[in-house]
N, C-alpha and C positions, 0 to 999 in steps of 0.2 A: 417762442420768446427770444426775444434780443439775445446773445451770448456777448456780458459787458467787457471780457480779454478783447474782442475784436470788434466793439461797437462802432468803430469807425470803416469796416470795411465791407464792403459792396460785393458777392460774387456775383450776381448778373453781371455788374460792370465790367470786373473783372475780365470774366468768360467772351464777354461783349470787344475789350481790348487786346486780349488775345488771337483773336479768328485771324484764321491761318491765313488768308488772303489780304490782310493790311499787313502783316509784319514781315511773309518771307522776301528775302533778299536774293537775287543773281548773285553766285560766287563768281570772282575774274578764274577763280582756277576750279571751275566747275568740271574740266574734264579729269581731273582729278579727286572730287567726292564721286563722280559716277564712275569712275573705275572705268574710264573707255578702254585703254589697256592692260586687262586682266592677264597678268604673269603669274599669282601668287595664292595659294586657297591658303584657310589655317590649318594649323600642323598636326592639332588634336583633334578628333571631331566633337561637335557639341552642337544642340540643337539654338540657332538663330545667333551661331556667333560672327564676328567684327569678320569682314576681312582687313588683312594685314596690311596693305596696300593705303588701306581707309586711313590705320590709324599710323603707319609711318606717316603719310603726309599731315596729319593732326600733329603728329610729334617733332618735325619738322618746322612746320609753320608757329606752334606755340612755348618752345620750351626752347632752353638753353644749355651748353655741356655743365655738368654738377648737380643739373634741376632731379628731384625728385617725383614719380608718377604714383599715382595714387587709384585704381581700377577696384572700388566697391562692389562691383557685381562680375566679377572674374571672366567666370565660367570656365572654359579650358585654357586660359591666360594667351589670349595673342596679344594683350596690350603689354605683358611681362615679355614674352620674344620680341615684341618689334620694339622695347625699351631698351633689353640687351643688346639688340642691334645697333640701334642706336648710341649706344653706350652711357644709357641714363639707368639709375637705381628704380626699380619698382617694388611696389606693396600691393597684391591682388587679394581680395577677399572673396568669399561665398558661403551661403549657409549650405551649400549644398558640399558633401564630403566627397563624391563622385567630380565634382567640378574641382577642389580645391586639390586631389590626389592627380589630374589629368595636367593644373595648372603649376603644381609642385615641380611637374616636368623640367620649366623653365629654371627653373633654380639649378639647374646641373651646367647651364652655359658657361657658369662662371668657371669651370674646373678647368685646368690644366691640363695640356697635352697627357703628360707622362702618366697624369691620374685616369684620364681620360680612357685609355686602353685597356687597364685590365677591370675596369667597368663594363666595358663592352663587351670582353669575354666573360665576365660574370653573365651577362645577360645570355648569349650564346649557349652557355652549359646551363642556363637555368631553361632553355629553350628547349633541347635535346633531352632533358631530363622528365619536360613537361612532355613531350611527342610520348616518352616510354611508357608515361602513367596514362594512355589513353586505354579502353577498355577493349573488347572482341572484334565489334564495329568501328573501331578505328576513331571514337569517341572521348572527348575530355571532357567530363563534369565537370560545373566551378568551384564545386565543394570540394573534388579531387586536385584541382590545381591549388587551392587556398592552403589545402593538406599541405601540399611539399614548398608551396613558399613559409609557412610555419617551421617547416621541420627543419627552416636552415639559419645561421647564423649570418645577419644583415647589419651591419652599418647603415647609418642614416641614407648617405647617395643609393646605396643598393636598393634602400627601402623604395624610395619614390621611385627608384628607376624600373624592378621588379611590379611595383604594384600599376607602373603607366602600362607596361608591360602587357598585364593580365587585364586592363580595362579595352585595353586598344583592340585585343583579339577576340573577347568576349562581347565585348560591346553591349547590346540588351539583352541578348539570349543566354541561356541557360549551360549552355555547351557550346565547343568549337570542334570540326572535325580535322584531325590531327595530320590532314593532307594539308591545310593552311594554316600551321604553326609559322615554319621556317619562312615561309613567304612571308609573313605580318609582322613578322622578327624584322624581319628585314628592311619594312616598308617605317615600322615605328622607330629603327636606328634612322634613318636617314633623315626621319622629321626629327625627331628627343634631340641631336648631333647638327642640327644645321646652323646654328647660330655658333660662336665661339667670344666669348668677350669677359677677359678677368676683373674690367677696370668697374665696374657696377654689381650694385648688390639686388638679386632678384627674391624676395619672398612671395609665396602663398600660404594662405592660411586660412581657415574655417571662421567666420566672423559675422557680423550681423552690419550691414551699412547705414544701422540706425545709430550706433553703439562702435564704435570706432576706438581700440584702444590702442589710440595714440596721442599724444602729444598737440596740444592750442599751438595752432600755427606751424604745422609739421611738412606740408607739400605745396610744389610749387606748380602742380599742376592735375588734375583730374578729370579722365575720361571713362566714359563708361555707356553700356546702354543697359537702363533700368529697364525692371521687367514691365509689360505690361498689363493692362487689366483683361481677366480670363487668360490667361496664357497658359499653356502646357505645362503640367505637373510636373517641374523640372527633377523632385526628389524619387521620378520613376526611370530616370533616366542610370543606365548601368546599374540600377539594384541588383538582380540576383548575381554579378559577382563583387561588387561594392559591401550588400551583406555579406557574402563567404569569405568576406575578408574581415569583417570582424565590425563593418562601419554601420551607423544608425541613419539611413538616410530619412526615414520615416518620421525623426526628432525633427530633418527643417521643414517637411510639411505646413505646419501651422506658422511659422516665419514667412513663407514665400511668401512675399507683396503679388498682390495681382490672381494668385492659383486659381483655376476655374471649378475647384471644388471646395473652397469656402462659402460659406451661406448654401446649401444645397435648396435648403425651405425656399429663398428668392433670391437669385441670383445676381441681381441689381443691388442689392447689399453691400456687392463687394466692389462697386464704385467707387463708394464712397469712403470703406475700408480702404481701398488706395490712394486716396484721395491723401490719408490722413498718412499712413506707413511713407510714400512720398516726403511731403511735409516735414515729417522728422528726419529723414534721408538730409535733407537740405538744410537744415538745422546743424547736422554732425557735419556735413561738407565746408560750413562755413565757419566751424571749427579748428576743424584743421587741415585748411586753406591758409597759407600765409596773406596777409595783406594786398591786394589788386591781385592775389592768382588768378587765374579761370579757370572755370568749369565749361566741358564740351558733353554736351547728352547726345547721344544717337538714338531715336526710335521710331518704331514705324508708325506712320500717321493716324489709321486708324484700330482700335479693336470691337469689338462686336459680342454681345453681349444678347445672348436670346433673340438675335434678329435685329439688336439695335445698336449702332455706330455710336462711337464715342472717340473725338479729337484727342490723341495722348497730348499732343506737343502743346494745345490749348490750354489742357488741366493741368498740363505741367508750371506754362508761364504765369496762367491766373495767380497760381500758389505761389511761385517761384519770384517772378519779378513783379507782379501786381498785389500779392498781400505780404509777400515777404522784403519787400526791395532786392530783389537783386537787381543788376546792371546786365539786361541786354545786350553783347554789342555785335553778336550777327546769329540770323535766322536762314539757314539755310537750307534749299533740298536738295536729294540727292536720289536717281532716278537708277535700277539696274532691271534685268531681267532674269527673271530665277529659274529654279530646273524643268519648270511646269510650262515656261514661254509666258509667263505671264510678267507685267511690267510693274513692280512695287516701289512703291516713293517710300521716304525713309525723310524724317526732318532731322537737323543738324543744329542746334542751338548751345551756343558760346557765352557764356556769362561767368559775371563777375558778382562775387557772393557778399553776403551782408550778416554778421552777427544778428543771432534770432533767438526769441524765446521759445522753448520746446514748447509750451502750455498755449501757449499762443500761436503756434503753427498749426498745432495738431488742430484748433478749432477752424483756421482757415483751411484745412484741410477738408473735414468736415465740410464744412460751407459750399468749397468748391463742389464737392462729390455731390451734395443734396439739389445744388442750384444744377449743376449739370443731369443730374437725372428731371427735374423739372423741365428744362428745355426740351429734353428727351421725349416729354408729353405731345409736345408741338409735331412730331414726324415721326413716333412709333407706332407699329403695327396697333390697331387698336384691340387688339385680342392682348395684348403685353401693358394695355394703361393702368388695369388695376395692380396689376404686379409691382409696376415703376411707382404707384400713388401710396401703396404700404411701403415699400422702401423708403420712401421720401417722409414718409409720416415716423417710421423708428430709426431717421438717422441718427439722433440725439442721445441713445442707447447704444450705439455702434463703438466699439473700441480699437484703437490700432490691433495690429497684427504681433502678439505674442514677440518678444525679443529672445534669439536662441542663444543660448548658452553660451558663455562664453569658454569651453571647453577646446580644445586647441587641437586641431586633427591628430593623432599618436595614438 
């Protein structure tokens, strides 16, 4: 049946003016999105994040001194260091608490020499403290490390800087062995300290990028790379010592846009589920987006889905600038090679946002994700048609993605 909020809009057409091959453009400064001279990785690790390099030259090219940066999907904040670099204010969000505690980091750039130092010896003795509490085997639990950052009096900077601390050495695992404390101490001073700039205000904070709470017309500029469909369960990343520390990562589970483990019953479900989380993303962006700001997305070209490909940058613009207006003004790609020697393309797309009704995105949404699995008929394995033909038959029962809390990481 018709859905009359968007009776005028087309997603075949849509998806049909989108494909990748009529819209990308040659950059003049192409050797600059591929990063031919790689000097710089990012400073925290996180899975499928910016390099730095990327988004200086984005910050560079689109923003001006005093402008304000706005990065809704954080992750470890390199759009927060390469802003303080910069010397522009940022705002990074994530629902994930693991990302928003690694991005918190950046917020220390702003400190002062004098303050700066005996932070650092805070960290130092909480280092040598941490080495003592290892067990017979030369062993540190994260339950035992969580213990004695508990048992001590923190000021807010100590807080982030002790808890970047214990994500940086523990990483996934359960334990670290207490021969590569002082070495990791060492290695996460030199990334948390490499930035220095008082004149900008850097926050992180725990947030939903559907639900934005800021201020109509608050940023003069927004970049970020939203997640994709099927993507890695971001809220698995650094749990066991993220929980030891007291944090719910498990709460943004059902928030993640894209998780490869919503819909388990059909997995094609969650197409169209991002289809619609998307959608509203875009809605709150052009919010609080000041008047002609732009919006830069970074994301990689394709995801795959039980064997079946699916265009991000396609589903992004059908929704984006084909049911929602926004303004195009460049489609770009940007070519690297990763740790595996394999060659991954990544599209670049720059637009200019447009006041949107939420009720009415979310069904373009919708739209997009049901017509995209329909095409999907045309070239999937044919062992995967009934699966993609019940999808397509209960997208109309499909709801966005749960909004997380707006509880405030502390």
């Amino acid at each position: 049946m018709e859905n009359i909020l968007i009776q005028d809009f087309d997603a075949a057409q849509a998806l049909s003016y989108s494909a990748f091959a009529g819209r990308v453009q040659q950059s003049d400064d192409q050797h600059h999105l591929d990063i031919v001279e790689k000097e710089r990785t990012s400073a925290l690790p996180w899975r499928g994040q910016f390099s730095p390099q990327l988004i200086e030259y984005l910050l560079v090219k689109h923003c001006k001194k005093g402008d304000r940066i706005l990065d809704p999907f954080c992750g470890s904040g390199t759009v927060l260091r390469e802003a303080a670099r910069g010397e522009f204010s940022a705002l990074g969000m994530d629902v994930n608490p693991a990302a928003v505690c690694l991005a918190k980091v950046s917020e220390l750039v702003g400190m002062k020499p004098d303050s700066r130092w005996p932070l650092v010896e805070r960290i130092r003795q909480f280092s040598r403290d941490l080495q003592l509490s290892s067990d017979e085997q030369g062993i540190i639990e994260a339950g035992k490390a969580a213990d004695l950052f508990f048992s001590l009096q923190l000021d807010a900077r100590e807080k982030i800087a002790l808890e970047g601390v214990l994500l940086f050495l523990f990483s996934n695992g359960k334990s670290v062995a207490v021969n590569k404390v002082e070495k990791g101490v060492d290695r996460y001073l030199s990334v948390a300290f490499d930035a220095n700039s008082s004149q900008c205000q850097i926050e992180a904070r725990v947030g939903d990028a559907r639900a934005i709470n800021e201020a109509d017309n608050t940023f003069d500029y927004l970049v970020t790379s939203p997640p994709y469909i099927n993507v890695f369960n971001y809220h698995q990343n650094y749990r066991p010592i993220i929980e030891a520390l007291g944090h719910t990562p498990l709460t943004a589970a059902k928030s993640e846009i894209g998780a490869n483990r919503k819909f388990r019953q059909n997995r094609y479900m969650t197409v169209v589920q991002y289809c619609m989380d998307i959608a509203q993303f875009f809605v709150e962006a052009g919010r609080v987006l000041k008047d002609k700001a732009k919006i830069t997305i970074v994301l990689g070209r394709e995801s795959n889905v039980r064997s079946v490909s699916f265009k991000n940058s396609e589903l992004i613009s059908a929704i984006a600038c084909e049911g929602m207006g926004y303004e195009l003004t460049d489609w770009n790609e940007r070519k690297f090679i990763n740790r595996f020697g394999e060659s991954i393309y990544e599209d670049v797309l720059t637009m200019i946002p447009q006041k949107y009704s939420q009720d009415k995105a979310v069904e373009i949404g919708r739209a997009v994700g049901a017509q995209a699995l329909r095409n999907a008929l045309e070239y999937c394995p044919e062992e995967r048609r009934v699966e993609i033909s019940d999808a397509i038959a209960s997208a109309n029962k499909i709801a966005p993605s749960p909004l997380i809390g707006s509880v405030v990481n502390g």
